[in-house]
Every structure is written in C-alpha cells, then in structure tokens.
KEGU-72898 format. One line per field, with one value per residue (C-alpha): residue in one letter; residue number from 1; x, y, z. Coordinates in pm, 1 decimal, always signed. Layout:
rest = [A / ...]
nr = [NUM / ...]
u = [X / ...]
v = [Y / ...]
w = [Z / ...]
// end
This chain:
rest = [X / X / X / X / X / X / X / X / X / X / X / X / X / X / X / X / X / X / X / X / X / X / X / X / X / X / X / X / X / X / X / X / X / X / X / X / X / X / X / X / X / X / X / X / X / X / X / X / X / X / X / X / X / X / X / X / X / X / X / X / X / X / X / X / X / X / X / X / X / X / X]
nr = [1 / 2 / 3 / 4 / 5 / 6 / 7 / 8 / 9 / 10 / 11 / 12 / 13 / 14 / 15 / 16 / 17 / 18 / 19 / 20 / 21 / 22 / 23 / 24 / 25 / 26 / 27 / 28 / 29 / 30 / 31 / 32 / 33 / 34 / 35 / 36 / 37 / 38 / 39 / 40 / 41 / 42 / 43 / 44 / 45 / 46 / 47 / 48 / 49 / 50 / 51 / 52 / 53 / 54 / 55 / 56 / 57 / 58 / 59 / 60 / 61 / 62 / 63 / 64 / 65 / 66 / 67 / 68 / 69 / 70 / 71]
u = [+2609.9 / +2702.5 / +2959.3 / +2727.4 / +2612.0 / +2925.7 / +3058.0 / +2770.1 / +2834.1 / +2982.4 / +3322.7 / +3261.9 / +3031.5 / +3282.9 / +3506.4 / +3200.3 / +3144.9 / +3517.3 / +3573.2 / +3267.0 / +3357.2 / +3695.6 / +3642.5 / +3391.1 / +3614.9 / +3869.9 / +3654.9 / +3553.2 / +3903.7 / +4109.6 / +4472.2 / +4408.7 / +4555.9 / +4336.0 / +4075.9 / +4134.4 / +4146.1 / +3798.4 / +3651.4 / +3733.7 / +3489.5 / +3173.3 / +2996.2 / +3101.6 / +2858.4 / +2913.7 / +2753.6 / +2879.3 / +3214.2 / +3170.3 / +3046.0 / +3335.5 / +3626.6 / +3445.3 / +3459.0 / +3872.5 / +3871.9 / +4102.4 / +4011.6 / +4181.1 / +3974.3 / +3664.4 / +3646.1 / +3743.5 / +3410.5 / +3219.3 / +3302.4 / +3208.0 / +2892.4 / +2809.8 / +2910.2]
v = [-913.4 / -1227.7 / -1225.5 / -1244.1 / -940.3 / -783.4 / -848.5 / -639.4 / -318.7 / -56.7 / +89.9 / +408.0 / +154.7 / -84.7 / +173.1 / +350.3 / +32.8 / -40.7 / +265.3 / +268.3 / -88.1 / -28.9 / +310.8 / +68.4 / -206.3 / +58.0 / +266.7 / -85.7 / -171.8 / -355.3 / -218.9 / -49.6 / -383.8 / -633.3 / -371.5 / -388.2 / -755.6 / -793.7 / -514.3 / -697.9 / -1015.9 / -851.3 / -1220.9 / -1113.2 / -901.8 / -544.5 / -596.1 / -913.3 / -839.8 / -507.5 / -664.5 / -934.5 / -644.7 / -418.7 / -715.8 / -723.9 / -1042.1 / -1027.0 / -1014.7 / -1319.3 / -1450.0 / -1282.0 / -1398.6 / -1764.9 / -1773.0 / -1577.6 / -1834.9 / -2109.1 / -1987.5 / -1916.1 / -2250.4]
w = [+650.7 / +431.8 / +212.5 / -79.2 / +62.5 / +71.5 / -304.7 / -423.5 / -248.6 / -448.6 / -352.6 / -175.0 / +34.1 / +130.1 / +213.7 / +414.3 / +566.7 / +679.5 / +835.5 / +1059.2 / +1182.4 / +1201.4 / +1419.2 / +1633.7 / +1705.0 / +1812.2 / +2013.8 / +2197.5 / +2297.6 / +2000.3 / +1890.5 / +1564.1 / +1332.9 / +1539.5 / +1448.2 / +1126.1 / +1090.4 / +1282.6 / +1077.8 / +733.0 / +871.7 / +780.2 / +889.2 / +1237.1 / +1371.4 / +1535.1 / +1825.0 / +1929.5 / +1879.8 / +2043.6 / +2366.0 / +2393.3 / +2326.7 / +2590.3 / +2816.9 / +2740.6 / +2522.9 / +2229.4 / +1833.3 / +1831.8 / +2117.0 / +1972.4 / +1614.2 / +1760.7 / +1960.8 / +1734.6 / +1453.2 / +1651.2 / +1732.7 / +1358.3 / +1258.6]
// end
C-alpha cells in the first residue's frame, strides 16, 4: 500500500488495518513495540516482513533491507 493509499482510508479502516498488521508482525516473531513500529510502514509489505521475522531477523533489521530493496 502507498502512502497515498493510506491517507485516503477512513478511520475505522486504518485502525482495521493496524491491528491486523500489528497482530501479524507479532504472531511472526517481533516484541509487541517493534510490532508496532513495522506495522505503521504500510509501504512495507506483509509478507516480506513476515518471512524475514520468521527467519529471526529484527524489525530493525527488517525494515533496513526492506527499504533498500524498495529504493
């Protein structure tokens, strides 16, 4: 999702949207901050980030390589 994107959901669906990612990132591995932190990037996307936390990288880690490769 781009940020454009993003800036015209409604509230309920930002919330919706922030909770499921958030739950995800947790469920994959991340402490429930870094989860938060990586769920607020909506560029990033799920599955990505889900397969580098399953593999035991950090969000830090994570959103460092997945910026990279978006840039």
């Amino acid at each position: 999702m781009t940020a454009a994107e993003f800036e015209r959901l409604s509230a309920a669906d930002v919330e919706c949207l922030l909770r499921r990612r958030l739950n995800l990132f947790v469920n994959a591995g991340a402490t429930p901050c870094a989860a938060l932190l990586l769920a607020a990037q909506v560029e990033i996307p799920e599955e990505e980030a889900v397969r580098f936390l399953e593999f035991g990288f950090s969000v830090d880690l994570t959103l460092r390589l997945l910026y990279e490769t978006a840039a």
